[in-house]
BAKERO-669479 format. One record per atom (N, C-alpha, C, O, CB): x, z, y. Coordinates in steps of 0.1 Angstrom, whole numbers, plus 5000, padded with zeros to 4 digits. Glycine has a CB too. Layout:
XZY ...
END
This chain:
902794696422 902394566418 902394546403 903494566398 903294456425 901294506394 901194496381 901594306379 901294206386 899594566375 902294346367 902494216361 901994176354 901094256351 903294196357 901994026346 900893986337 900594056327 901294136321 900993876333 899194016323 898794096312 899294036300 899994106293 897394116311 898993906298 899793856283 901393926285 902193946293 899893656281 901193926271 902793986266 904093856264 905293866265 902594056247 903093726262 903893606260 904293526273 905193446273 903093526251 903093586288 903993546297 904793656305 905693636313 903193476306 904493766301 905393866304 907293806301 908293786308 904794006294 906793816286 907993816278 908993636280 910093616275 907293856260 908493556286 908093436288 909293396305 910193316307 906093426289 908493516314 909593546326 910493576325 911493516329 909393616334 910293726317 911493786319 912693706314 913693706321 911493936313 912893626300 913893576295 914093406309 915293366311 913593556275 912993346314 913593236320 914293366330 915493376328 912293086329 913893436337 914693506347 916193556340 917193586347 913793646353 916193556329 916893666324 918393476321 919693456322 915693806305 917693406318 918393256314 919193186327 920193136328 917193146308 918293206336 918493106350 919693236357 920293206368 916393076362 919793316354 920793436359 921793436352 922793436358 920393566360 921893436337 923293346327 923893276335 924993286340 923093236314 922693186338 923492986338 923893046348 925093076348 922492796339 923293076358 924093096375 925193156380 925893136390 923593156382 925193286363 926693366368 927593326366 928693356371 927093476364 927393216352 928093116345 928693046354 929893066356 927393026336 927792946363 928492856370 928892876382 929592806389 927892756371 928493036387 929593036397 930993096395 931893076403 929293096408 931093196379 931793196378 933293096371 934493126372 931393266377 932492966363 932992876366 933892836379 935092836381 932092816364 932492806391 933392696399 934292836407 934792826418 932292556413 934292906403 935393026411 936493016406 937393016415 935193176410 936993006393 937692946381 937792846383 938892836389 937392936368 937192746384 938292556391 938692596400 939992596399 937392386397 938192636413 939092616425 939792696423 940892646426 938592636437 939992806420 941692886417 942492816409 943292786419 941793026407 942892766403 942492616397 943192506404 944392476404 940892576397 942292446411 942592376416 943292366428 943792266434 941992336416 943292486432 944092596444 945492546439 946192476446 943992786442 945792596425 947392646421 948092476420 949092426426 947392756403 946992416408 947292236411 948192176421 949392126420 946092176416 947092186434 947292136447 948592216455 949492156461 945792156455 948492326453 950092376461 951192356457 952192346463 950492506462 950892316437 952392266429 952392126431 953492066430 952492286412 951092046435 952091906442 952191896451 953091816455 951891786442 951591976462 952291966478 953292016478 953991986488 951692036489 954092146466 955292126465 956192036462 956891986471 955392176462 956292006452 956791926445 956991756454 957991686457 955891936431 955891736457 956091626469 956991636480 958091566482 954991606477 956491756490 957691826498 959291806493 960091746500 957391996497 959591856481 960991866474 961491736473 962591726477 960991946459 961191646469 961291526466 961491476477 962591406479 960391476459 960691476486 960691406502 962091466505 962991396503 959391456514 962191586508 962991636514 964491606510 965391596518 962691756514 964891566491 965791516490 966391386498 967391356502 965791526480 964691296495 965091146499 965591146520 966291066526 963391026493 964891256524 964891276540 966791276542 967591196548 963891466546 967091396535 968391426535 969391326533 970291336541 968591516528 969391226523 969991116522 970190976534 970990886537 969291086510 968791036540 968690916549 968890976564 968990896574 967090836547 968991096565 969291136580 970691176578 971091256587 968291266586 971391156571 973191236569 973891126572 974891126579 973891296552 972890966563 973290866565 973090786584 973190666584 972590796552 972890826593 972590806601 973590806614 974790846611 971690856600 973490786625 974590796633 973390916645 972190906648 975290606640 974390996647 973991116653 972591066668 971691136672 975791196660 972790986671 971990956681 970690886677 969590876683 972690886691 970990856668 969190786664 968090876664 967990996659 968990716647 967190806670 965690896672 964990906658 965290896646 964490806684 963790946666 963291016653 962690886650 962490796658 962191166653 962290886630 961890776628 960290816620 959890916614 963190686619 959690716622 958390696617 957790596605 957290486608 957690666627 957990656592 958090566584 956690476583 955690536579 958590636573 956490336586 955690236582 954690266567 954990316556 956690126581 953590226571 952390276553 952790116549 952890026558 949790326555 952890106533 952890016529 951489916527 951389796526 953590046520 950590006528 949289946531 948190036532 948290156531 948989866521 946789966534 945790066539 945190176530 944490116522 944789986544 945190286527 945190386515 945090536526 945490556537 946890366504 943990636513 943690746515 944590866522 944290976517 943290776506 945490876530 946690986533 946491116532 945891156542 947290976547 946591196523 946391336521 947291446523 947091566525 945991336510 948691356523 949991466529 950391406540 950091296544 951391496519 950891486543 951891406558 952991526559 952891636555 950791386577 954091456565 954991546564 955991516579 955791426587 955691526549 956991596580 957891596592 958991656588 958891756581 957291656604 960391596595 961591646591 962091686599 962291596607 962391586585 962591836604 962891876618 964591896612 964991916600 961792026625 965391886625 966891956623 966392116625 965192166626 968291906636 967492166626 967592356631 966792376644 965992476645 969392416635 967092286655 966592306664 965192276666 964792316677 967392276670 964292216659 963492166658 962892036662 961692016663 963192236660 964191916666 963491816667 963491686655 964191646645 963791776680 962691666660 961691626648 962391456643 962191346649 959691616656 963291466629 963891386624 963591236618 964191136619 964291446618 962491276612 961491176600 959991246600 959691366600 962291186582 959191146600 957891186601 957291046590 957790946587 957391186620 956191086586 955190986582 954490906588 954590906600 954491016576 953490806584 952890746594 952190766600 951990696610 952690676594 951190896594 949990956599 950491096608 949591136616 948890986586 951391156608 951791276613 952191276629 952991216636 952991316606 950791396631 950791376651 951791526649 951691596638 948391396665 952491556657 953391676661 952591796661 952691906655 953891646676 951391726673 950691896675 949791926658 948892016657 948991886694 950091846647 949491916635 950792046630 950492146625 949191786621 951692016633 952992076630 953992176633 955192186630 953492026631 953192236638 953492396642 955092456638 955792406630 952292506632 955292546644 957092596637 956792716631 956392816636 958592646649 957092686618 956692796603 957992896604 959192866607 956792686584 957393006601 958393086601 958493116585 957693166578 958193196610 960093056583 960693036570 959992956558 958792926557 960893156567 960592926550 959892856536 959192866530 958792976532 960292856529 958592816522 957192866517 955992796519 955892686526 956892986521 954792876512 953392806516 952492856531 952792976532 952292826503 951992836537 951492886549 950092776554 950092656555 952692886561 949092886557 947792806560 947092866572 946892976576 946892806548 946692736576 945792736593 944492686587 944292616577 946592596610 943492756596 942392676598 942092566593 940992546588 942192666608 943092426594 942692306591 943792256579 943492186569 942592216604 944792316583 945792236570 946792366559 947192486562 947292096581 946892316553 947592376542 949092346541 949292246534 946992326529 949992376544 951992386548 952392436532 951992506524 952792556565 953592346534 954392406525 956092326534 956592216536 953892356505 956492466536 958392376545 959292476533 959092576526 959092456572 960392386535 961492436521 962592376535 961992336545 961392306498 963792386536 965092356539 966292346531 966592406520 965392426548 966892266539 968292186532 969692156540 969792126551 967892036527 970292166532 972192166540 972092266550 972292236562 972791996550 971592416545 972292506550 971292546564 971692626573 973592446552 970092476562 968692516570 969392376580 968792386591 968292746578 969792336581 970192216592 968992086592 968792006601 971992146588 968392086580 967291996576 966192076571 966292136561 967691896565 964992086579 963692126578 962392036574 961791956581 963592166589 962192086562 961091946559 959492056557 959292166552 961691836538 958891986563 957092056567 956291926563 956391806568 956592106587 955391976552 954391916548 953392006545 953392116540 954691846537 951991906552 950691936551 949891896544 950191786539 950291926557 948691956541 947291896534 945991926543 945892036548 946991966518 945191836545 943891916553 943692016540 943892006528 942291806558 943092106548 941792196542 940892136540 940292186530 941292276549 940192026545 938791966546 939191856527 938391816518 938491836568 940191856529 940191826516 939991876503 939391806495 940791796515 940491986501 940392096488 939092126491 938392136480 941492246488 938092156507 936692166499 935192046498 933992066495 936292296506 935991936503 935491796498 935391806480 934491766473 936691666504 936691856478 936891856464 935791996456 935091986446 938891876462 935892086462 935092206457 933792196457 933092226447 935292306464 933292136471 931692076467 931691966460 930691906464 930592046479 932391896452 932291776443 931791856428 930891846420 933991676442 933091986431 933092046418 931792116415 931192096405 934092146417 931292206427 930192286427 928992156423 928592156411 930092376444 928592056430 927591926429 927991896409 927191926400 928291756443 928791846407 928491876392 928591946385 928491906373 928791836385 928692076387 928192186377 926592236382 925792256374 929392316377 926392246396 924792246402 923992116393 922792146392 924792206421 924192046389 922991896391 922691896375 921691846370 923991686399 923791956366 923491956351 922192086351 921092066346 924992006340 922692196357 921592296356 920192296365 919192366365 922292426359 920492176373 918792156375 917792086364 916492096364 918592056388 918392036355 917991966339 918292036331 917392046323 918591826333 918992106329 919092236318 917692336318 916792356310 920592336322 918092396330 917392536334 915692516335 915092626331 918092586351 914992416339 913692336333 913692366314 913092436305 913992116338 914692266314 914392286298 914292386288 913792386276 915192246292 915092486298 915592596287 914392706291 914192806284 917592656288 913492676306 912292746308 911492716295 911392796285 911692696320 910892566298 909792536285 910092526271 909192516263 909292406286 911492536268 911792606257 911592706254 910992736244 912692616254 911892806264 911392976255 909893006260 909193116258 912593156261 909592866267 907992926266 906992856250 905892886245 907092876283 908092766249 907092706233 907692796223 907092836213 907292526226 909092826225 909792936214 908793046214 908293066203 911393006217 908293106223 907593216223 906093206212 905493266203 907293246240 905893036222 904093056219 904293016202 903393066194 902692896229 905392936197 905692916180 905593056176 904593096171 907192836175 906893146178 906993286177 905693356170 905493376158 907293326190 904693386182 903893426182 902293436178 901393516180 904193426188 902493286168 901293236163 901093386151 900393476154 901493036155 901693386143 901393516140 900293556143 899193516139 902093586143 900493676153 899993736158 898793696164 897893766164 900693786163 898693546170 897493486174 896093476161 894893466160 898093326179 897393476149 895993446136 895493586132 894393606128 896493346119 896493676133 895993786132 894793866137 893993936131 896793826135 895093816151 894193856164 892793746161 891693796162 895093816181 892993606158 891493556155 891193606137 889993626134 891393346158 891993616130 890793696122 890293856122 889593896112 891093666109 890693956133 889994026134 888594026143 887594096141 890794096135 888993926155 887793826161 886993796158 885993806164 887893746164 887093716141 886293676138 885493776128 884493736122 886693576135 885793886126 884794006117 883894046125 883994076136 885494136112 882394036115 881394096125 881194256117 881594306106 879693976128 880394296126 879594386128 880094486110 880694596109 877794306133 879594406100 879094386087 880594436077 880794516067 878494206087 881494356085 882894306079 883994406079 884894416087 883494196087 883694496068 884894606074 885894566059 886994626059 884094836075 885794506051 887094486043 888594446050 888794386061 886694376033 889794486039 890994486042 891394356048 890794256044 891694516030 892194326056 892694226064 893194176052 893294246042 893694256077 893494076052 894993986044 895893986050 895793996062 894993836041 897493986044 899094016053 899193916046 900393916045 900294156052 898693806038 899093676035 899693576043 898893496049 898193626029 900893566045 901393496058 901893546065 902893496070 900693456064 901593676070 902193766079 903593756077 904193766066 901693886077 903993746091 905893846091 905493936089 904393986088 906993886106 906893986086 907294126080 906994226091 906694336087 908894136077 906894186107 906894316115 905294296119 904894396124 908094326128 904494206118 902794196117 902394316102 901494396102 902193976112 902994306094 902094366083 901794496086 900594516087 902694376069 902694606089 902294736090 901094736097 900094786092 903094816097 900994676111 899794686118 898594596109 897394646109 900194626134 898794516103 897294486093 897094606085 895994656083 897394356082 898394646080 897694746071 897194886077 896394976072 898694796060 897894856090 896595056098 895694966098 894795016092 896795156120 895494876102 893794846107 893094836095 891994896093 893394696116 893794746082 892494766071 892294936067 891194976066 892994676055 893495036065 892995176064 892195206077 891195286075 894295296062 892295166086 890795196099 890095166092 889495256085 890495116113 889795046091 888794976085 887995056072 886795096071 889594846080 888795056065 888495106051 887795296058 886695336055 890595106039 888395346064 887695476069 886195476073 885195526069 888495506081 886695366088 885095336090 884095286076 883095356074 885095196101 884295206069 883295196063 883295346050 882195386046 883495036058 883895376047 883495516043 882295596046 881195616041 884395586046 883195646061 882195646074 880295616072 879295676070 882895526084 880495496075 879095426074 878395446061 877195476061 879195266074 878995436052 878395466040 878095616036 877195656028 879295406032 878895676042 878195856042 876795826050 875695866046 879396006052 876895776059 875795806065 874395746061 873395806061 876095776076 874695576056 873495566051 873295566041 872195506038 872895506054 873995596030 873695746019 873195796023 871995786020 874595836014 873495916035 872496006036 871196036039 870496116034 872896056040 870895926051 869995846053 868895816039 867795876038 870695726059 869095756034 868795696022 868195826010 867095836005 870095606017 869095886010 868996015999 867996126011 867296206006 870996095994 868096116020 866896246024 865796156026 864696216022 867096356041 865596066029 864396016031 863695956017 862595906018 864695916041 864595966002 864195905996 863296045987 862196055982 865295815991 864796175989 864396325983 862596385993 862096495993 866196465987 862296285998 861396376010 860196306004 859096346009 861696366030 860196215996 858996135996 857996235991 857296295999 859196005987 857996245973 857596305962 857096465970 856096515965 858796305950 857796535980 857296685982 856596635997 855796716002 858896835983 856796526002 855496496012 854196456007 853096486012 855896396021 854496385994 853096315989 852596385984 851396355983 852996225982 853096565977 852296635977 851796735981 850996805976 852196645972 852396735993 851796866004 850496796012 849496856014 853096916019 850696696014 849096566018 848296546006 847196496009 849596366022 848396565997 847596625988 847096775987 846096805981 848096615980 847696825993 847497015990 846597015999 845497065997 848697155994 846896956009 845996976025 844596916026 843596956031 846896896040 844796796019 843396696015 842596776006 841396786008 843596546006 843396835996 842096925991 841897066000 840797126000 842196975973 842697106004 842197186014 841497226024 841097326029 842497196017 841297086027 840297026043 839097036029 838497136034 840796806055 838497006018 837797006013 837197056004 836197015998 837896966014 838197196002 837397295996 836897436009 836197536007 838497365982 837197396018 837297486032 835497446038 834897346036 838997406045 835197546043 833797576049 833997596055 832797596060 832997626046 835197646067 835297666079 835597546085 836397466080 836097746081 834897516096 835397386103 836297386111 836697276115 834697336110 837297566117 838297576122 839097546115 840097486120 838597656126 839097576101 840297536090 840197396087 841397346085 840097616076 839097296086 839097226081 839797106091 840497006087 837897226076 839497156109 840697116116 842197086117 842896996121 840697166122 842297256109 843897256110 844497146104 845397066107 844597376103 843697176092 844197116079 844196966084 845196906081 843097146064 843196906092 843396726098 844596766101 845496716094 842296646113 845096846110 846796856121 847396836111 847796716109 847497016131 847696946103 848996926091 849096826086 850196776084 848996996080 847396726080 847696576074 848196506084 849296446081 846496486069 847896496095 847996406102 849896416105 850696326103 846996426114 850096546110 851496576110 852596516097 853596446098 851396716110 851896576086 852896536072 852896376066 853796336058 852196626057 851596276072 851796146071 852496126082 852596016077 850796076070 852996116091 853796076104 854996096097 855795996099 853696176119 855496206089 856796236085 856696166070 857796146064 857196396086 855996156066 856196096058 856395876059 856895796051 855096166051 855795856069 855895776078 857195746080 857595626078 855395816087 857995826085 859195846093 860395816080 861395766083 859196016102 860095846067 861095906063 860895746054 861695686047 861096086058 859795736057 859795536048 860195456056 860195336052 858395446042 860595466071 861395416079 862995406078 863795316081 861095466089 862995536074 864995596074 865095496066 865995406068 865795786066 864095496055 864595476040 864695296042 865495246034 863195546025 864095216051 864195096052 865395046058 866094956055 863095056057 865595136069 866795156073 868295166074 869295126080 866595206075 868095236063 869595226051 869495116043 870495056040 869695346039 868595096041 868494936034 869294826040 870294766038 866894886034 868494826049 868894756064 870194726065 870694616064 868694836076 870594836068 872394876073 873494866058 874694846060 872495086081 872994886046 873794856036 873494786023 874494776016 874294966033 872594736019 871994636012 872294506015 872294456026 870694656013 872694416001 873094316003 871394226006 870494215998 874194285990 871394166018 870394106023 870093946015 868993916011 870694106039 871093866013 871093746011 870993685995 872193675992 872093706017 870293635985 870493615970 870993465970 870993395980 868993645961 871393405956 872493295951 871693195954 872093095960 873093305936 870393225948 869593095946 868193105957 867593215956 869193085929 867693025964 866893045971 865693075964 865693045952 866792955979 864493135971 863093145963 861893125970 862393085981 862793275958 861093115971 859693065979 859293145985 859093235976 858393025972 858993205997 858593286005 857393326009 857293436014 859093266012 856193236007 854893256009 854493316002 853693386009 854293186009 854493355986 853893495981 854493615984 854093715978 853893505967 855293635992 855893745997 855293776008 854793886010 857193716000 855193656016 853593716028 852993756025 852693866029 852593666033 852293666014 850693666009 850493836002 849593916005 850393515994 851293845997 851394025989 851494085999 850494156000 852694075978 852294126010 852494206023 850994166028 850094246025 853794156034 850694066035 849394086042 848194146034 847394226038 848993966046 848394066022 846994096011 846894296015 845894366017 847494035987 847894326015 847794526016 847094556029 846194646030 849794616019 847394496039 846794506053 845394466051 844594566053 847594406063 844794366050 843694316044 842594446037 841594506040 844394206032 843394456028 842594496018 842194636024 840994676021 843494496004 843194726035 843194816038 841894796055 841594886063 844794856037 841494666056 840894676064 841394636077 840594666086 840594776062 842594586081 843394546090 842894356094 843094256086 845094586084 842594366103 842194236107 843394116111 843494076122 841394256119 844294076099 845594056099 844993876093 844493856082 846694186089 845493766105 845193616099 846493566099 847293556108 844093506107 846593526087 848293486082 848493366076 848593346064 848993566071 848493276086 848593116083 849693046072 850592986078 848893046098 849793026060 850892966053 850992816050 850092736048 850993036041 852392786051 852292586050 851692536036 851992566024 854092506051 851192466038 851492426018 852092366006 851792335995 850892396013 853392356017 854992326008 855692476007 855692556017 856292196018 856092485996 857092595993 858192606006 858892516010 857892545977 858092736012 859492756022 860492826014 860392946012 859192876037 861492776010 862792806002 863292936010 862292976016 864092666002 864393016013 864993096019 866093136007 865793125995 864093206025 867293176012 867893286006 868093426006 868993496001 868693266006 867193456015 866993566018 866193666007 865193626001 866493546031 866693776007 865993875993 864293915999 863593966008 867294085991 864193865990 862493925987 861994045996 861294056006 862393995970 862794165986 862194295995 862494276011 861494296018 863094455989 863894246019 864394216027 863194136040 862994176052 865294146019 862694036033 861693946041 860394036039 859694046049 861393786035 859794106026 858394166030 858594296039 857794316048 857594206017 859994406037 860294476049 860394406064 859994486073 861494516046 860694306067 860494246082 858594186085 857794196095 861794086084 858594146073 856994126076 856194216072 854994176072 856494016070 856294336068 855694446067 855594546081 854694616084 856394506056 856794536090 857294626102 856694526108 855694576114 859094676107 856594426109 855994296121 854594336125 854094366136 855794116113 853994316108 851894336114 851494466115 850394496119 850394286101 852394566113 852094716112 852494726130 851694776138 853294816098 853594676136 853594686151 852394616158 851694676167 854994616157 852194526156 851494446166 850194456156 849594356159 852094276170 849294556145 848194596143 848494746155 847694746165 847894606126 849594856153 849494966164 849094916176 847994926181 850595056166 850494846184 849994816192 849694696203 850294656213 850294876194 848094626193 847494546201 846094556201 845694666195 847794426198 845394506205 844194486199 843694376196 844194276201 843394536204 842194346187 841894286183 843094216171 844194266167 841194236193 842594106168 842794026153 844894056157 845394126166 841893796152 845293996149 846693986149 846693846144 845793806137 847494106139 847793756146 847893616143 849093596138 850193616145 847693526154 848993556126 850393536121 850793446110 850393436099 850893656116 851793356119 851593256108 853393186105 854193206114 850393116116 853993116091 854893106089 855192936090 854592856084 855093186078 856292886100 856292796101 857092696092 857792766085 856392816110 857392536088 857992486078 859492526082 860392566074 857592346076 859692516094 861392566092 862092686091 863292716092 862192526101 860692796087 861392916085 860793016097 860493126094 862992896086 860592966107 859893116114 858493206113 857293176114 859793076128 858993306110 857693376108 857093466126 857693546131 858193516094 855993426130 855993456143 854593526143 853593476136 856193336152 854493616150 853293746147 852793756164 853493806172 854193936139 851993726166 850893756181 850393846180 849993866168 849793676185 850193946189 849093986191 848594066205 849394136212 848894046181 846994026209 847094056226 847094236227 846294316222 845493966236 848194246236 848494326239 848694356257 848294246261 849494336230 849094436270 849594426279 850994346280 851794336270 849694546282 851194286292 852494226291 854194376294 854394456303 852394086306 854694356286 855894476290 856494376298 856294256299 856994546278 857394476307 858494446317 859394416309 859494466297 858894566328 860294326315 861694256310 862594386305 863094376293 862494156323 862794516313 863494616311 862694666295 863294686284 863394726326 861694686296 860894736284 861294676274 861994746266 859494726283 861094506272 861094426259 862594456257 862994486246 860594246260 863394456268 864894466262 865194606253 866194596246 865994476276 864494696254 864794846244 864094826234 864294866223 864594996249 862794756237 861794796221 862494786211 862094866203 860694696217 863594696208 864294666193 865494786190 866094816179 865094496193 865494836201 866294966197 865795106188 864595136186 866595016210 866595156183 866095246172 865195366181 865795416191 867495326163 863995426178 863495506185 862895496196 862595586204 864095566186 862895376198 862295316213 860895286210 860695226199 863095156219 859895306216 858095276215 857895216227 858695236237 856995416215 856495126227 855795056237 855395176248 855195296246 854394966231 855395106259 854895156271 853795266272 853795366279 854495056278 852695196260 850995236260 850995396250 850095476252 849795066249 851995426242 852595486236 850995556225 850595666224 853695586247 850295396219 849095386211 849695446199 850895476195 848495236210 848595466194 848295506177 847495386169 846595296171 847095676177 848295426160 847095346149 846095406142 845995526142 847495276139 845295306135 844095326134 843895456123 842895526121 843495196132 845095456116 844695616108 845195776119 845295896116 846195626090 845395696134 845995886137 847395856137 847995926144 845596026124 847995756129 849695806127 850095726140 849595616144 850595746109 851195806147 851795766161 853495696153 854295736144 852095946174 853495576160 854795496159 856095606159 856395686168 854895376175 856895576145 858095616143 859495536156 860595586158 858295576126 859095396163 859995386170 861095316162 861895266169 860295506175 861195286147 862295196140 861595096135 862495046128 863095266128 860595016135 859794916128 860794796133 861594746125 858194906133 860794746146 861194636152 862994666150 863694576146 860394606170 863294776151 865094816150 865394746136 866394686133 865595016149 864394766130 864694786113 864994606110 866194566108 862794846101 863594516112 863694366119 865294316124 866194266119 862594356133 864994376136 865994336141 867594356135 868394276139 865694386151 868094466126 869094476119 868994376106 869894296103 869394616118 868094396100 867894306090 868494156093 869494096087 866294306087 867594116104 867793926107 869193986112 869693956101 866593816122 870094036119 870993996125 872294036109 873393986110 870994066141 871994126097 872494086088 872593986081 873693926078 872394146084 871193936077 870993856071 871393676073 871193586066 869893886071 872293686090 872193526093 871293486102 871193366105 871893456081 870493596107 869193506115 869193606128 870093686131 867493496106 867993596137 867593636146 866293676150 865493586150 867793576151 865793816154 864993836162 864393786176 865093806187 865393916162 863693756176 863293716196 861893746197 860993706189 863293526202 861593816206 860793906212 860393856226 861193846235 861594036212 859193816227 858493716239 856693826247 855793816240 857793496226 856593876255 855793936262 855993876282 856993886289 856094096257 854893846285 853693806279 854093656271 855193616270 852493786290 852793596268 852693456260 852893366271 852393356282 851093426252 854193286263 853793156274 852493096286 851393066281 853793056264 852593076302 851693086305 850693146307 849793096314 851593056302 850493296301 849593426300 850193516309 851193506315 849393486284 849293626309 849393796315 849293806305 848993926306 848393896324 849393796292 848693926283 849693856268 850093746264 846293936282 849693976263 850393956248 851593946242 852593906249 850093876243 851693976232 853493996224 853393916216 852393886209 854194136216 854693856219 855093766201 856493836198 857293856206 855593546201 856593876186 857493876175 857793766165 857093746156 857093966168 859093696168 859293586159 860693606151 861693646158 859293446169 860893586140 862093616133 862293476123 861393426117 861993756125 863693406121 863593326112 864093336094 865193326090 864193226120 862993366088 863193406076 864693376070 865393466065 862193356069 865093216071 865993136067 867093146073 867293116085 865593026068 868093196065 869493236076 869693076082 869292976076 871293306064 870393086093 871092996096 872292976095 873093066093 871092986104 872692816094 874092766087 874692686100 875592606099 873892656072 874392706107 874992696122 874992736131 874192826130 874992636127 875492736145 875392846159 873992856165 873392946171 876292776173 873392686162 872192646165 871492756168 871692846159 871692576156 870492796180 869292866178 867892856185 867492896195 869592966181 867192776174 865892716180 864792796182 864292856173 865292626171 864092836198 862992896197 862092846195 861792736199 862892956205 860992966186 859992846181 858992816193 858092736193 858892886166 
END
């Protein structure tokens, strides 16, 4: 059987269990201690009463004339009787008695001393030579009238204690433990992005070590990351310059060549060495992506940032319509940052759609790109944004070059650095047919997330 998983109600049980078993051993070993106690008490005045009686018995039976019966002394009034007693001669009849004392309580003790039955508690002593026998009793039912009195108030404090001293060590704990609770929400609260050192500002003394392994984690991983898209960055950046001129070697090669078998090849190799060259202006956006500070101090206008990205598409012959507001859209978002997402945007949905592409930027910031295409399956749209992932139709564009697979990944890491979001809609509201790509240029400054 497993026990709880929190440590604070673990730790929370075990001490009420560990408290409520104190108090208990406490109080019984307490009331085990009174009644021994009250044991020794009670036999030193049932003695001591006995002795006293027995002097005054002796005075009054010596004084007597040999034939007087036995006498029964009168109660002076109505009151609790807890002893009773009887004065026998040698032979055992019965001299002086009290007023409550029936015979058959009064058994014949063998010799002096304390002696106990079932119901009463004896103590007989003798006098003038054992000729005067004095027997006094106590119930039993008395000493444990008295013991559950004793047991009832030491029980009735610890039903109010033992409550208290529960929800005490359960707020002692949860005070205790705040620590560790802030600890735990600010590593909670680090995203993705956030690999700097924890703060031990505040921290107890036995919280810090563990902040400081996790910021050296911390500090590793991002090492880590940064080798990588360094490396990223540096081969894709070293690959540019010896791709751009082997697509040169080959362009004039396809055209100093008179063979038309050669002048084939030579298409394969271009076609091949722009794909990778392709590819390697992907990595290179990519590292951007993943380690570039995305966000600037002061906001800037975002529509010539379109207007320059599309104008390239345009110009190149791409049937790209790019609707802009005609108030300035502020963002803080970096320049290169936004024409990289709107550069990967019309370059996907020019591969793969057809006809025109529609793209237009709205006043609160969303930039949203159409274009009609097949509808993908829900399973599909969910990977497209993954790195290396391609459409279903697995099209080309219009130069021959086949999809690298990071365009929408690239988007998609960008907005979710930058403060914002990707959303990805196939088909169109209402339709069979078409993709939207919508991203909101404008980081957001709350949880808020409005689809356009």
């Amino acid at each position: 059987m497993r026990g709880p998983a929190s440590i604070r109600l673990r730790t929370a049980l075990a001490l009420s269990l560990l408290v409520t078993a104190i108090w208990l051993g406490a109080a019984m070993a307490t009331f085990r201690l009174l009644t021994d106690e009250m044991d020794e008490v009670f036999d030193s005045a049932l003695q001591e009463t006995g002795q006293r009686i027995l002097q005054l018995a002796v005075v009054d039976i010596l004084g007597r004339d040999d034939d007087v019966a036995a006498q029964h002394l009168a109660a002076l009034g109505p009151h609790e009787e807890y002893f009773t007693y009887v004065v026998r001669d040698a032979g055992g009849r019965v001299l002086l008695a009290s007023h409550r004392a029936a015979a058959a309580d009064f058994p014949l003790l063998d010799g002096p001393g304390f002696h106990q039955t079932g119901a009463h508690r004896y103590y007989q002593e003798a006098a003038v030579r054992g000729s005067v026998v004095l027997t006094i009793a106590e119930p039993v039912a008395h000493r444990r009238e008295v013991a559950r009195e004793v047991a009832l108030a030491l029980g009735l404090p610890l039903l109010l204690v033992l409550p208290l001293s529960i929800i005490g060590i359960f707020w002692g704990l949860r005070y205790g433990l705040k620590p560790l609770d802030m600890l735990r929400r600010q590593v909670a609260a680090r995203g993705a992005d956030d690999l700097s050192p924890l703060p031990d500002a505040g921290l107890p003394q036995e919280l810090r070590p563990i902040a400081a392994g996790m910021s050296a984690l911390l500090a590793r991983l991002e090492q880590s990351f940064q080798a990588e898209r360094s490396f990223a960055a540096h081969a894709a950046h070293e690959l540019r310059t010896p791709l751009a001129g082997a697509v040169m070697q080959v362009q004039r090669l396809r055209k100093a060549t008179a063979e038309p078998s050669t002048a084939a090849k030579a298409a394969e190799v271009e076609a091949a060495l722009k794909r990778l060259s392709h590819l390697s202006e992907r990595l290179l956006q990519l590292a951007r992506a993943e380690g570039a500070r995305l966000t600037l101090a002061e906001a800037g206008d975002l529509r010539p940032v379109l207007a320059l990205v599309a104008g390239d598409f345009t110009r190149a012959g791409a049937d790209l319509r790019l609707t802009l507001p005609d108030e300035p859209i502020l963002s803080l978002m970096d320049p290169d940052a936004a024409a990289i997402i709107a550069r990967n945007l019309f370059e996907n949905a020019l591969r793969h759609g057809t006809g025109a592409v529609m793209a237009a930027l709205a006043p609160d910031g969303w930039l949203v790109v159409d274009n009609d295409a097949p509808a993908l399956s829900p399973d599909l749209l969910a990977q497209v944004a993954r790195p290396f992932a391609r459409g279903a139709d697995g099209a080309e564009g219009a130069d021959g070059a086949e999809g690298a697979g990071l365009g929408l990944a690239i988007v998609s890491r960008i907005a979710e650095r930058a403060g914002t979001v990707l959303r990805l809609t196939s088909p169109f509201p209402g339709q069979t047919r078409g993709f939207r790509a919508a991203v909101r240029l404008i980081p957001f400054h709350s949880d808020e997330r409005n689809t356009p």
